[in-house]
mmCIF file of the N, C-alpha and C atoms, coordinates in Angstrom:
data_MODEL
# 
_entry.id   MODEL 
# 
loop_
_atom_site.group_PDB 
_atom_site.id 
_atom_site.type_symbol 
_atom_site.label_atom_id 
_atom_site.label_alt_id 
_atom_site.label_comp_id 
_atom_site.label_asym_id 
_atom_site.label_entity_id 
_atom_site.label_seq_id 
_atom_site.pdbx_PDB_ins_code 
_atom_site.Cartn_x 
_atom_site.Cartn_y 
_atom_site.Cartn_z 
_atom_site.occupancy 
_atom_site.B_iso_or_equiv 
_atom_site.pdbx_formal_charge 
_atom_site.auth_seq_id 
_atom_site.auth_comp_id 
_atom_site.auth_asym_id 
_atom_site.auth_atom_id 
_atom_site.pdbx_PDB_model_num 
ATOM 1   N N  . UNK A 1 1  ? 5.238   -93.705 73.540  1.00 0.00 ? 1  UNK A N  1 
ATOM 2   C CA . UNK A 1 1  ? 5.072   -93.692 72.089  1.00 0.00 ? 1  UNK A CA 1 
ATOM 3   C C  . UNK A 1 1  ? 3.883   -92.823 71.694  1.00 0.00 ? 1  UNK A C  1 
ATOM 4   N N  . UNK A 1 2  ? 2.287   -93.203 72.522  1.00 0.00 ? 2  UNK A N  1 
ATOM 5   C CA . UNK A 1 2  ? 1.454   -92.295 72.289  1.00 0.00 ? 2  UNK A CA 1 
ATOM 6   C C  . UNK A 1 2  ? 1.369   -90.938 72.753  1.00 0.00 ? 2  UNK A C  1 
ATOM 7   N N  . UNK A 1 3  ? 2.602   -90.446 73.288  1.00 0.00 ? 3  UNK A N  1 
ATOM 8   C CA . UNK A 1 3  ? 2.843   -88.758 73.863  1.00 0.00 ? 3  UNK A CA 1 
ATOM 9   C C  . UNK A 1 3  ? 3.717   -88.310 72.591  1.00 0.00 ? 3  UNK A C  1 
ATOM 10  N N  . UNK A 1 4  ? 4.807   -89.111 71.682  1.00 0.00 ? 4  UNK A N  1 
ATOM 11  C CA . UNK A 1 4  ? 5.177   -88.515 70.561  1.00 0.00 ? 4  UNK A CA 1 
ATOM 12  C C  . UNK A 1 4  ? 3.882   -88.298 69.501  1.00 0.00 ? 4  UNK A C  1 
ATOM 13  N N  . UNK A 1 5  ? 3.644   -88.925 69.162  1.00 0.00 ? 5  UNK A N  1 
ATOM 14  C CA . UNK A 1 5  ? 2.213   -89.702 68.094  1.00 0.00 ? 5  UNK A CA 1 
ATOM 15  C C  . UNK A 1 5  ? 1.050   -87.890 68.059  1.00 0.00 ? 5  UNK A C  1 
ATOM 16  N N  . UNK A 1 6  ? 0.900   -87.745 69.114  1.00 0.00 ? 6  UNK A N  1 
ATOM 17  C CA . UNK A 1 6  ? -0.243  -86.694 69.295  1.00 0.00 ? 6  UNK A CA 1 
ATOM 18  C C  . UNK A 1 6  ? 0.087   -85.532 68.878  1.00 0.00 ? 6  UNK A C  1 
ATOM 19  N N  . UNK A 1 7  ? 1.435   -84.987 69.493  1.00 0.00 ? 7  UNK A N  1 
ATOM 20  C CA . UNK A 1 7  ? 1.970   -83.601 68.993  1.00 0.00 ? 7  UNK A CA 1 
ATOM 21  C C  . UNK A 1 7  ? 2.234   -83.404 67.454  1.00 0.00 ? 7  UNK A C  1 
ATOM 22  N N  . UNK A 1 8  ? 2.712   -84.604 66.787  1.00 0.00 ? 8  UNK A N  1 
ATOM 23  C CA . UNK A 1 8  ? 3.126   -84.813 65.548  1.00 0.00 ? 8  UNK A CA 1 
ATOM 24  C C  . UNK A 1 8  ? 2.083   -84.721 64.630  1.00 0.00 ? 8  UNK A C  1 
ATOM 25  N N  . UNK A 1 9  ? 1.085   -85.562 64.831  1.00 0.00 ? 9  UNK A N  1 
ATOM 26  C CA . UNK A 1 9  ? -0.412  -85.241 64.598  1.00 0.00 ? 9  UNK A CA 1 
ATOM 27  C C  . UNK A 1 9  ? -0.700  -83.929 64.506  1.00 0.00 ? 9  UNK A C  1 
ATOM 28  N N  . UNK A 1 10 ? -0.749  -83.440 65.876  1.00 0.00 ? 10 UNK A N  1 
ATOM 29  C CA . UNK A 1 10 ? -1.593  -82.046 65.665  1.00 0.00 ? 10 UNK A CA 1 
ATOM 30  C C  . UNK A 1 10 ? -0.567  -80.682 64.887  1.00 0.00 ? 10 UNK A C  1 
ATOM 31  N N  . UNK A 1 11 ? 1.127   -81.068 64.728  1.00 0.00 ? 11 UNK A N  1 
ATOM 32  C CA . UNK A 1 11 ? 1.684   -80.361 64.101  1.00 0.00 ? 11 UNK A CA 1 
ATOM 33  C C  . UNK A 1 11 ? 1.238   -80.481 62.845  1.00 0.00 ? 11 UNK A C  1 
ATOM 34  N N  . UNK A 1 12 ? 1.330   -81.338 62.143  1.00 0.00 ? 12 UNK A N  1 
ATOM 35  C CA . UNK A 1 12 ? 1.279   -82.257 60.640  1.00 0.00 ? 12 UNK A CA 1 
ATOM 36  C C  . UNK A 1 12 ? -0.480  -81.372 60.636  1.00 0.00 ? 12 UNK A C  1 
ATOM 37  N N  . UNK A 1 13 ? -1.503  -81.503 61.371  1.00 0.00 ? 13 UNK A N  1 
ATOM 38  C CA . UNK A 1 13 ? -2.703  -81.012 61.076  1.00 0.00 ? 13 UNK A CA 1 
ATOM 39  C C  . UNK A 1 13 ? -2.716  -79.873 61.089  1.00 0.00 ? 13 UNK A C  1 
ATOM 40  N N  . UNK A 1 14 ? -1.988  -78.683 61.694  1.00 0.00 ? 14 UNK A N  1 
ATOM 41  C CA . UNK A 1 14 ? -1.915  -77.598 61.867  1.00 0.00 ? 14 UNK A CA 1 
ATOM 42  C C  . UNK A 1 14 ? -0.883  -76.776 60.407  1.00 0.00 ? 14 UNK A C  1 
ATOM 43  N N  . UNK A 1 15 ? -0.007  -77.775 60.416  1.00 0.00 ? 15 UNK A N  1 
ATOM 44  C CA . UNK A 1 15 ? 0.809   -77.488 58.715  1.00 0.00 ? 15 UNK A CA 1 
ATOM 45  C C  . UNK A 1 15 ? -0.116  -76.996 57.581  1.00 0.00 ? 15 UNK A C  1 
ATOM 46  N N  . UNK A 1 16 ? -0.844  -78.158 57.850  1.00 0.00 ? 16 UNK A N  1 
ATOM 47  C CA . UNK A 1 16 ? -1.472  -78.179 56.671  1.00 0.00 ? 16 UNK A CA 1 
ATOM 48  C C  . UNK A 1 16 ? -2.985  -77.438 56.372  1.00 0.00 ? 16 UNK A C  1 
ATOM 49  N N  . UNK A 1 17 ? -3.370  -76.990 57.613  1.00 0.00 ? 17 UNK A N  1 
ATOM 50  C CA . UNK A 1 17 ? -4.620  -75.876 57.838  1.00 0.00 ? 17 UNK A CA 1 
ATOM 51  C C  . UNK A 1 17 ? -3.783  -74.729 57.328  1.00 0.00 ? 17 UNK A C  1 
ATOM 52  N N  . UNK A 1 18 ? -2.597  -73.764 57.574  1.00 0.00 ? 18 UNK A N  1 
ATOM 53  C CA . UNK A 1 18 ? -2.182  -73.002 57.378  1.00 0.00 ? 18 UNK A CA 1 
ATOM 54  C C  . UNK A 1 18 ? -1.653  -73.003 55.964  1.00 0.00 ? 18 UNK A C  1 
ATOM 55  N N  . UNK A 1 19 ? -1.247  -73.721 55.532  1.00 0.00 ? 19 UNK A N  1 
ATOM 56  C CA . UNK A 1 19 ? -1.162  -73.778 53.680  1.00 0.00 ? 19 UNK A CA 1 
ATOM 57  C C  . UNK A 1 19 ? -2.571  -74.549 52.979  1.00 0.00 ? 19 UNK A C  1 
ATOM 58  N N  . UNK A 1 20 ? -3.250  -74.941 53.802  1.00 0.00 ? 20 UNK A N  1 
ATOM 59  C CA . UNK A 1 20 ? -4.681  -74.746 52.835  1.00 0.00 ? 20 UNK A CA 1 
ATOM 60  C C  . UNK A 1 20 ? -5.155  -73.742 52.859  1.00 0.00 ? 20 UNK A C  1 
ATOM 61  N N  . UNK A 1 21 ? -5.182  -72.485 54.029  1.00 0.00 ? 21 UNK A N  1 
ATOM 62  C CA . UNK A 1 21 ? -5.688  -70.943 54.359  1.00 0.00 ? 21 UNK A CA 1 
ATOM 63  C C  . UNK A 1 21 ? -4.788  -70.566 53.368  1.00 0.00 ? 21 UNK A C  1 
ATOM 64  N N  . UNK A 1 22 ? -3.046  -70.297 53.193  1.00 0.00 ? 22 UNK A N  1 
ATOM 65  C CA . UNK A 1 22 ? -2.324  -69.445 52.435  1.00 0.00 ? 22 UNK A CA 1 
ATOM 66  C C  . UNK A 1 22 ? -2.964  -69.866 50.967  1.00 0.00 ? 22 UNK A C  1 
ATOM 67  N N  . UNK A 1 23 ? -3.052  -71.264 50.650  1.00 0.00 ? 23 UNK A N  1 
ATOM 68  C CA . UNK A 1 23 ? -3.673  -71.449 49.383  1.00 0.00 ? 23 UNK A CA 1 
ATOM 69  C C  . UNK A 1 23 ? -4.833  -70.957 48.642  1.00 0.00 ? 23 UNK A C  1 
ATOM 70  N N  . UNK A 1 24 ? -5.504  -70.614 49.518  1.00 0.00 ? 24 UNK A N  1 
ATOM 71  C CA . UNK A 1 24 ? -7.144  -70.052 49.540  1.00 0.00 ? 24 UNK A CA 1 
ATOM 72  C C  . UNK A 1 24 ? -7.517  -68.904 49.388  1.00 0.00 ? 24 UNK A C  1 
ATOM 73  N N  . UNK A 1 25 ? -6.050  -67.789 50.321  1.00 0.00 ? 25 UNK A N  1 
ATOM 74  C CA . UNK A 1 25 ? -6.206  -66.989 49.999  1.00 0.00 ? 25 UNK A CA 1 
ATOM 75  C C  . UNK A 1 25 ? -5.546  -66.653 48.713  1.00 0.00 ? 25 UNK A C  1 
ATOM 76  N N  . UNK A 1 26 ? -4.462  -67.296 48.401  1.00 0.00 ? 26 UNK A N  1 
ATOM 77  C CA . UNK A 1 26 ? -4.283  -66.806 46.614  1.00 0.00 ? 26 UNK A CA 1 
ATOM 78  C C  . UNK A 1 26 ? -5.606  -66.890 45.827  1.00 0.00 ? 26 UNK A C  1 
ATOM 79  N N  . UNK A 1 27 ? -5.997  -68.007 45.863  1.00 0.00 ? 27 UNK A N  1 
ATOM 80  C CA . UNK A 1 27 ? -6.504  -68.336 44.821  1.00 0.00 ? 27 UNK A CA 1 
ATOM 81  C C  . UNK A 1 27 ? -7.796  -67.117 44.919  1.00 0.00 ? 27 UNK A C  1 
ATOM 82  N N  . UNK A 1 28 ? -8.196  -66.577 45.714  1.00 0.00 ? 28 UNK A N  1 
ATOM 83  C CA . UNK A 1 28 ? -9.162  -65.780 46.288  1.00 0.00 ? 28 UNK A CA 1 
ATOM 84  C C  . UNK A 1 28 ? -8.564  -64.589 45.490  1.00 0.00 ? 28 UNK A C  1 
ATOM 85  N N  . UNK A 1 29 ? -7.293  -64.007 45.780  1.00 0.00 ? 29 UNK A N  1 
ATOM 86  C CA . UNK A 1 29 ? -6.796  -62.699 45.097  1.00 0.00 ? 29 UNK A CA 1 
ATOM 87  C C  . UNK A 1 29 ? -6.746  -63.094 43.889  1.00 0.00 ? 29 UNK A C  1 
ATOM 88  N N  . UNK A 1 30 ? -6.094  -64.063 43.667  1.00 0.00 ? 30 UNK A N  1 
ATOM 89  C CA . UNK A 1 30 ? -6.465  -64.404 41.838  1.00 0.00 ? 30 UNK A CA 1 
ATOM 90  C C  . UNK A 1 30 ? -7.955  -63.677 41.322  1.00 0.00 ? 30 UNK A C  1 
ATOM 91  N N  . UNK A 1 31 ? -8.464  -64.270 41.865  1.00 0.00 ? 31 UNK A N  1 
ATOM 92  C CA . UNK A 1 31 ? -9.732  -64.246 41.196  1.00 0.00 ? 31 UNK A CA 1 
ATOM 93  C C  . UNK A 1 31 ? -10.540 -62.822 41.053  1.00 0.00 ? 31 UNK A C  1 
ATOM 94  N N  . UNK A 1 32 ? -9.828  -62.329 41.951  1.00 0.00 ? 32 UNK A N  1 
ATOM 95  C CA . UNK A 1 32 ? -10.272 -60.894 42.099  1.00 0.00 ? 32 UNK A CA 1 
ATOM 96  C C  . UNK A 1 32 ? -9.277  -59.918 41.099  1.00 0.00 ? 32 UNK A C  1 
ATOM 97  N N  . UNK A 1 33 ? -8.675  -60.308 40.913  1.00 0.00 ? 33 UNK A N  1 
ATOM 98  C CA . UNK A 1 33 ? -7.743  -60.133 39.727  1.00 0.00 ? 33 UNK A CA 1 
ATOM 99  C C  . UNK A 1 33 ? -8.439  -60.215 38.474  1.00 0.00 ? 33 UNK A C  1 
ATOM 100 N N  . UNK A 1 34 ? -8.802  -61.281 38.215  1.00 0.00 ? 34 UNK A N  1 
ATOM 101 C CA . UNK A 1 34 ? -9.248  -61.530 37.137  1.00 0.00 ? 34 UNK A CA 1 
ATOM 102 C C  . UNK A 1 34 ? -10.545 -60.781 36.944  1.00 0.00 ? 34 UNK A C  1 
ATOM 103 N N  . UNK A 1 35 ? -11.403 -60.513 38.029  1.00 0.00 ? 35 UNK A N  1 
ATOM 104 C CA . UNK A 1 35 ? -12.857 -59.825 38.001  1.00 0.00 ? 35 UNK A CA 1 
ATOM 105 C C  . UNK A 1 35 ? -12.152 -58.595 37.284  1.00 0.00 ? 35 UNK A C  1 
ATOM 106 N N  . UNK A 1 36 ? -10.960 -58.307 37.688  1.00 0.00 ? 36 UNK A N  1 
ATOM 107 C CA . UNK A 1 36 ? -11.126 -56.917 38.126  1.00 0.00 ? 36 UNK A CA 1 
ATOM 108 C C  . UNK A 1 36 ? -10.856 -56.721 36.228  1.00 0.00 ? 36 UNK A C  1 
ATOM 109 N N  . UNK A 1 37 ? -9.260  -57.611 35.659  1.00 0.00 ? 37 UNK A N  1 
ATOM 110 C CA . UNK A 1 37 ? -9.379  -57.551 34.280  1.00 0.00 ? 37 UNK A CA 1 
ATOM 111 C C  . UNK A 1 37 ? -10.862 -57.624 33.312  1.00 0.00 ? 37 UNK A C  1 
ATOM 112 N N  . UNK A 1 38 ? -11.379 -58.538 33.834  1.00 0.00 ? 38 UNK A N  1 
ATOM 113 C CA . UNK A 1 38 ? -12.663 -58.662 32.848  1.00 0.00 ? 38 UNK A CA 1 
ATOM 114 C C  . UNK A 1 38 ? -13.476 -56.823 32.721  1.00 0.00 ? 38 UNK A C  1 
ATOM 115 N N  . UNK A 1 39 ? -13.626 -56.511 33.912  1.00 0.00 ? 39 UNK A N  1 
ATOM 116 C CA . UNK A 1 39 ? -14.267 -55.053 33.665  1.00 0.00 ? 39 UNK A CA 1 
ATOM 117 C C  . UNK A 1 39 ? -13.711 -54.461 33.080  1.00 0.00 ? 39 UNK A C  1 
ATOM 118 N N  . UNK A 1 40 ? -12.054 -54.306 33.354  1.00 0.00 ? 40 UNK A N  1 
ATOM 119 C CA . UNK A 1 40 ? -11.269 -53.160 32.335  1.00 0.00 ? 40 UNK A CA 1 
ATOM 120 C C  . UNK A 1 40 ? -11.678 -53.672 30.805  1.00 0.00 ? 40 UNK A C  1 
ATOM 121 N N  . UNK A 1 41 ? -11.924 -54.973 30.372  1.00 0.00 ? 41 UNK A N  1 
ATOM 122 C CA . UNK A 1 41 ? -11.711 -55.424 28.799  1.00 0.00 ? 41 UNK A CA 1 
ATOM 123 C C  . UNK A 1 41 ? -13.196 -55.024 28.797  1.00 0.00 ? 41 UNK A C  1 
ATOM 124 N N  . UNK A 1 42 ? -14.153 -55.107 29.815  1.00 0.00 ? 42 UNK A N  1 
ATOM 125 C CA . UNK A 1 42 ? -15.527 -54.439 28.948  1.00 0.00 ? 42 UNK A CA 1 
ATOM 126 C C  . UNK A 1 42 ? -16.007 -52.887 29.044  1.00 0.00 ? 42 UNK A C  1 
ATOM 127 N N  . UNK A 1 43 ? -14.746 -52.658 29.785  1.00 0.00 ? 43 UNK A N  1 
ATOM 128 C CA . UNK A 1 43 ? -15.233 -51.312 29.529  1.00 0.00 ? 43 UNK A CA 1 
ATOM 129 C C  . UNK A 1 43 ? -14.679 -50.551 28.397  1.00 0.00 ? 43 UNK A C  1 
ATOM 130 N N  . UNK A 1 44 ? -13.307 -50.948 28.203  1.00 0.00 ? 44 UNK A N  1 
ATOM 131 C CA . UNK A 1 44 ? -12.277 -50.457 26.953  1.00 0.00 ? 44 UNK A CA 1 
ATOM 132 C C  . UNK A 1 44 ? -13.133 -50.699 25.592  1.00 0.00 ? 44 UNK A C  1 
ATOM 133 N N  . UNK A 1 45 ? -13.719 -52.065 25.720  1.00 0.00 ? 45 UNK A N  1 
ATOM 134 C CA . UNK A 1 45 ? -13.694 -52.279 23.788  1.00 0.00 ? 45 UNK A CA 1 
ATOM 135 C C  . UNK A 1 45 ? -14.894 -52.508 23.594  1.00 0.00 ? 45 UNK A C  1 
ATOM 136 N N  . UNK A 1 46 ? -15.150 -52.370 22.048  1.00 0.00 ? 46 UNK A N  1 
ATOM 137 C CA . UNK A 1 46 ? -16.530 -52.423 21.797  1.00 0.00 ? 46 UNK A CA 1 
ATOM 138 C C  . UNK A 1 46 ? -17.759 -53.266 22.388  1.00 0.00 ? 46 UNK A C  1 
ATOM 139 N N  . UNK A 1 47 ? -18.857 -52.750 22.262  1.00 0.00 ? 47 UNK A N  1 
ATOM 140 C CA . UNK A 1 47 ? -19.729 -53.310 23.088  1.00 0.00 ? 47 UNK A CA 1 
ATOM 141 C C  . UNK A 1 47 ? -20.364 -54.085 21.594  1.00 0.00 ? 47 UNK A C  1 
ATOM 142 N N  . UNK A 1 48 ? -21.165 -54.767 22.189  1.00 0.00 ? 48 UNK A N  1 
ATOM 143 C CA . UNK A 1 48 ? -22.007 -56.196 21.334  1.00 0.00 ? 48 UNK A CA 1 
ATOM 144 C C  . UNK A 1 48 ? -23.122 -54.848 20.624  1.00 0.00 ? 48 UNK A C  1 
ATOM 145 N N  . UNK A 1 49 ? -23.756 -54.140 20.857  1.00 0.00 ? 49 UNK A N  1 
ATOM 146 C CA . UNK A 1 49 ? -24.672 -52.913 19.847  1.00 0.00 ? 49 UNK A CA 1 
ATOM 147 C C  . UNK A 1 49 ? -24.127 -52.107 19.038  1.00 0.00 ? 49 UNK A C  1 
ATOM 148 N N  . UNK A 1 50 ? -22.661 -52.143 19.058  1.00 0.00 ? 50 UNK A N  1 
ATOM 149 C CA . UNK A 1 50 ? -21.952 -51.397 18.212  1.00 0.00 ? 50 UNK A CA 1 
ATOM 150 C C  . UNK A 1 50 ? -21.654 -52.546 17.444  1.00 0.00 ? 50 UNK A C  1 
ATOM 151 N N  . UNK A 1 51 ? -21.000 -53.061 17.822  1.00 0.00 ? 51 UNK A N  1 
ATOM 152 C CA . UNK A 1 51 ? -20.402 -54.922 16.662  1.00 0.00 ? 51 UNK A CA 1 
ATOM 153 C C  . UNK A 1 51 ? -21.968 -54.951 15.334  1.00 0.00 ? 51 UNK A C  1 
ATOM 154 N N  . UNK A 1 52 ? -23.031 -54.913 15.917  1.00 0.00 ? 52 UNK A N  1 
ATOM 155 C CA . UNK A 1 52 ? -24.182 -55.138 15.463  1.00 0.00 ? 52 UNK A CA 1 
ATOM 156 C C  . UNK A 1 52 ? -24.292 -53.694 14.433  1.00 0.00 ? 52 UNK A C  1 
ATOM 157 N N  . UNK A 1 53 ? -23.936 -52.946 14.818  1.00 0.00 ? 53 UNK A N  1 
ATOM 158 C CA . UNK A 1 53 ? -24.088 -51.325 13.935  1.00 0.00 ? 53 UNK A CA 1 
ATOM 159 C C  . UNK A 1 53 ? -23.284 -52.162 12.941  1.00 0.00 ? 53 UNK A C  1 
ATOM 160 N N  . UNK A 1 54 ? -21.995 -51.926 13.364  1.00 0.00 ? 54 UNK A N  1 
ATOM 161 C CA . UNK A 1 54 ? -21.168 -51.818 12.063  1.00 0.00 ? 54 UNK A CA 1 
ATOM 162 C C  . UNK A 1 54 ? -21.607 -53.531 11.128  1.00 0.00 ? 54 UNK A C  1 
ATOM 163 N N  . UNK A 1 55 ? -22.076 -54.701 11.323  1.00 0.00 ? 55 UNK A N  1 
ATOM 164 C CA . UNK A 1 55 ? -21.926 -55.269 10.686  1.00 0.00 ? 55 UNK A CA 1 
ATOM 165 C C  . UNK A 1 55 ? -23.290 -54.973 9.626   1.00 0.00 ? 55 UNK A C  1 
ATOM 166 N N  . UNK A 1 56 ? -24.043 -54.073 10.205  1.00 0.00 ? 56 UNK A N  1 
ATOM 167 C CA . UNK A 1 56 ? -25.269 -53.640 9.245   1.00 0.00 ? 56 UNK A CA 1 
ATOM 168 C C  . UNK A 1 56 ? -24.888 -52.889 8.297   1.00 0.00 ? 56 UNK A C  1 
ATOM 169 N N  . UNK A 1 57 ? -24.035 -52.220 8.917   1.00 0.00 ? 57 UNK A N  1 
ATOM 170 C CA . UNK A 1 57 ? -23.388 -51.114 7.760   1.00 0.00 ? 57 UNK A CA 1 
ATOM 171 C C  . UNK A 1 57 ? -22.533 -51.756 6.873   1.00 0.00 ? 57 UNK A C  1 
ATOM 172 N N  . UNK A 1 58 ? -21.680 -52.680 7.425   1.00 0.00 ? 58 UNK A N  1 
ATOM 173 C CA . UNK A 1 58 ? -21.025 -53.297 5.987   1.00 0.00 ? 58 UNK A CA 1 
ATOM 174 C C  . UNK A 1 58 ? -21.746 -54.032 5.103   1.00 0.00 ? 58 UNK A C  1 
ATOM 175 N N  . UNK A 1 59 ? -23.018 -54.726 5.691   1.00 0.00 ? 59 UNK A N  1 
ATOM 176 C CA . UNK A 1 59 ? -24.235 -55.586 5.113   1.00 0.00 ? 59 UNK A CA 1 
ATOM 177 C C  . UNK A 1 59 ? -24.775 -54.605 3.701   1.00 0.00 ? 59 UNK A C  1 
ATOM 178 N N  . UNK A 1 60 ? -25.000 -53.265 4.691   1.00 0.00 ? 60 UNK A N  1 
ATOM 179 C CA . UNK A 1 60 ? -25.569 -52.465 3.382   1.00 0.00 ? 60 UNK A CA 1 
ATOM 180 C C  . UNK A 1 60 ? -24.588 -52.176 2.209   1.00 0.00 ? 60 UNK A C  1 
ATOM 181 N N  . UNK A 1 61 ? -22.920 -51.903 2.481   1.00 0.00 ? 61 UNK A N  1 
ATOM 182 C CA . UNK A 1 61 ? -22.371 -51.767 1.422   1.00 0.00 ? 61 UNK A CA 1 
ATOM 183 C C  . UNK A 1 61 ? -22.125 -53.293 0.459   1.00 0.00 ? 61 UNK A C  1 
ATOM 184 N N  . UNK A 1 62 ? -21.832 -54.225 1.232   1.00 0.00 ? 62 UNK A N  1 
ATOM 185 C CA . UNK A 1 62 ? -22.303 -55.041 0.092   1.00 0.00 ? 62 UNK A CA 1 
ATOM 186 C C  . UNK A 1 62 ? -23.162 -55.580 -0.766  1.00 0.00 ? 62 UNK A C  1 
ATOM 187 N N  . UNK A 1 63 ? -23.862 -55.077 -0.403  1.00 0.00 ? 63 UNK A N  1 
ATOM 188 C CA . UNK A 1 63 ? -25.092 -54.945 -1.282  1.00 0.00 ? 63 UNK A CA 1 
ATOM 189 C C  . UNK A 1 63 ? -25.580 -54.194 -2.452  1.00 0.00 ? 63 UNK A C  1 
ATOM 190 N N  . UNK A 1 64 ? -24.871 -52.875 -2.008  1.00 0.00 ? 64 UNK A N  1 
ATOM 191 C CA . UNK A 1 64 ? -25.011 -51.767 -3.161  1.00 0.00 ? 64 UNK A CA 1 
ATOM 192 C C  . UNK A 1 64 ? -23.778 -51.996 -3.958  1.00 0.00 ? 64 UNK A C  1 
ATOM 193 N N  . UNK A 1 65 ? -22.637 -53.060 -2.958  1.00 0.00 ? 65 UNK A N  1 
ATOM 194 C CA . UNK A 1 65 ? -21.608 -53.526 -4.505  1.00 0.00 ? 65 UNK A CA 1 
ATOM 195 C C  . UNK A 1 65 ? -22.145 -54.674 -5.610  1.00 0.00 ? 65 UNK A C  1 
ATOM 196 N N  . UNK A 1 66 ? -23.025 -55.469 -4.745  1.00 0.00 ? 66 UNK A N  1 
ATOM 197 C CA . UNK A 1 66 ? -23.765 -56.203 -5.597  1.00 0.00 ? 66 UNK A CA 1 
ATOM 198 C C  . UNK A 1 66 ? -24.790 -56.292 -6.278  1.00 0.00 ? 66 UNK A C  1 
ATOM 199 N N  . UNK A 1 67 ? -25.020 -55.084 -5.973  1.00 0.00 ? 67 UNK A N  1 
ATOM 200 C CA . UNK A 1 67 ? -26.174 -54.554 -7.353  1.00 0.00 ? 67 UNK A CA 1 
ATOM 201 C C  . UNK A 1 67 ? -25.138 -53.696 -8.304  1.00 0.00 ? 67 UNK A C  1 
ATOM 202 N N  . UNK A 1 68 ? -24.118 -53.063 -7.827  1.00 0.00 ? 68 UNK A N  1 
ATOM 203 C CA . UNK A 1 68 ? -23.919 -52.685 -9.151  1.00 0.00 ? 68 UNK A CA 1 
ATOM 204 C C  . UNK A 1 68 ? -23.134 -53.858 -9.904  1.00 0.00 ? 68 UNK A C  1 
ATOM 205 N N  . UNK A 1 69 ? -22.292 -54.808 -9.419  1.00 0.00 ? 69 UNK A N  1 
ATOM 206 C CA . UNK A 1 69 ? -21.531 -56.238 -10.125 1.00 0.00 ? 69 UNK A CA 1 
ATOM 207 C C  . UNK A 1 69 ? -22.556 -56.749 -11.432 1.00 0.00 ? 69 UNK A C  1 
ATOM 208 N N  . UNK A 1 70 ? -24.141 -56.821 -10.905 1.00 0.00 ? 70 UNK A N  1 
ATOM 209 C CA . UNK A 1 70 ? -25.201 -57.193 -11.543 1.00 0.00 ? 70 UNK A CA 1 
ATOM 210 C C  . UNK A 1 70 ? -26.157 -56.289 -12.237 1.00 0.00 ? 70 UNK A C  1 
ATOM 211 N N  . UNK A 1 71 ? -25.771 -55.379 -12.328 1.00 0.00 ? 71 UNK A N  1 
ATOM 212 C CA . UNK A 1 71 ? -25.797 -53.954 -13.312 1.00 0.00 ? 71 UNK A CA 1 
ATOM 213 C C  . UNK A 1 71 ? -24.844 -54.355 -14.143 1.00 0.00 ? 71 UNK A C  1 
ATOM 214 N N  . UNK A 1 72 ? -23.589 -54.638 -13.642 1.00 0.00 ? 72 UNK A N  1 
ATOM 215 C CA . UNK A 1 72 ? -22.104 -54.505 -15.233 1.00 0.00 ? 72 UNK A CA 1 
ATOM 216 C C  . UNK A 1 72 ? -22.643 -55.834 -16.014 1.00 0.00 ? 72 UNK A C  1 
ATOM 217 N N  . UNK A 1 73 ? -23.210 -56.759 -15.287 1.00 0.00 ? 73 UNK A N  1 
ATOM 218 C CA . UNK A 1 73 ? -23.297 -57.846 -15.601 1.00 0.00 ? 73 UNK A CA 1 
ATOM 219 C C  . UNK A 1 73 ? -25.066 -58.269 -16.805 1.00 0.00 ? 73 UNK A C  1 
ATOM 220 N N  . UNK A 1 74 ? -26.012 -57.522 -16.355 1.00 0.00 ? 74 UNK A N  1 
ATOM 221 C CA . UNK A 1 74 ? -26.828 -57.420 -16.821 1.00 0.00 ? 74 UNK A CA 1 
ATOM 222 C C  . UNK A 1 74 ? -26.455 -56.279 -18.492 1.00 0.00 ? 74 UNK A C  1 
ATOM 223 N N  . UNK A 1 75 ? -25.598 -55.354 -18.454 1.00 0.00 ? 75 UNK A N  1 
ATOM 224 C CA . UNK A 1 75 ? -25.669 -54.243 -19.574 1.00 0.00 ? 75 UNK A CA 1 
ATOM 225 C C  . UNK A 1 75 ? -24.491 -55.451 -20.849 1.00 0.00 ? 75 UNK A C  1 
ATOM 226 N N  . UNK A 1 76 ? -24.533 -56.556 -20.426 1.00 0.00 ? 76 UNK A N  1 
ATOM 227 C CA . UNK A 1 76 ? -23.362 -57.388 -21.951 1.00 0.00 ? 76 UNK A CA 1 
ATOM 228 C C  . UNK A 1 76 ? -24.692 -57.913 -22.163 1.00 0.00 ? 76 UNK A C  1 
# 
């Protein structure tokens, strides 16, 4: 009984080393995957000093719309 018991064991342990390795390595290429997307998305699109330009620049045009709103508004 204990000469079946052992092989079965070390099959059943050996199963399962080899799909925890196949598992490991996905998840490993995944991830390198994903590194690899994140660089393409920061290299493609705007960077955080440009976001900051333009929201100054729209800052300033609303401003010069709201001085003149309070120009039309000041001349009644």
């Amino acid at each position: 009984m204990l000469e079946a018991i052992v092989p079965i064991t070390i099959a059943a342990l050996s199963g399962l080393g080899v799909m925890f390795n196949r598992t490991s390595a996905r998840i490993h290429e995944h991830d390198k995957r994903m590194d690899s997307i994140e660089l393409k998305v920061a290299e493609r699109y705007i960077t955080r000093a440009e976001v900051t330009q333009s929201m100054k620049h729209f800052e300033e045009h609303f401003v010069r719309i709201e001085s003149k709103i309070d120009n039309l508004f000041n001349r009644k």
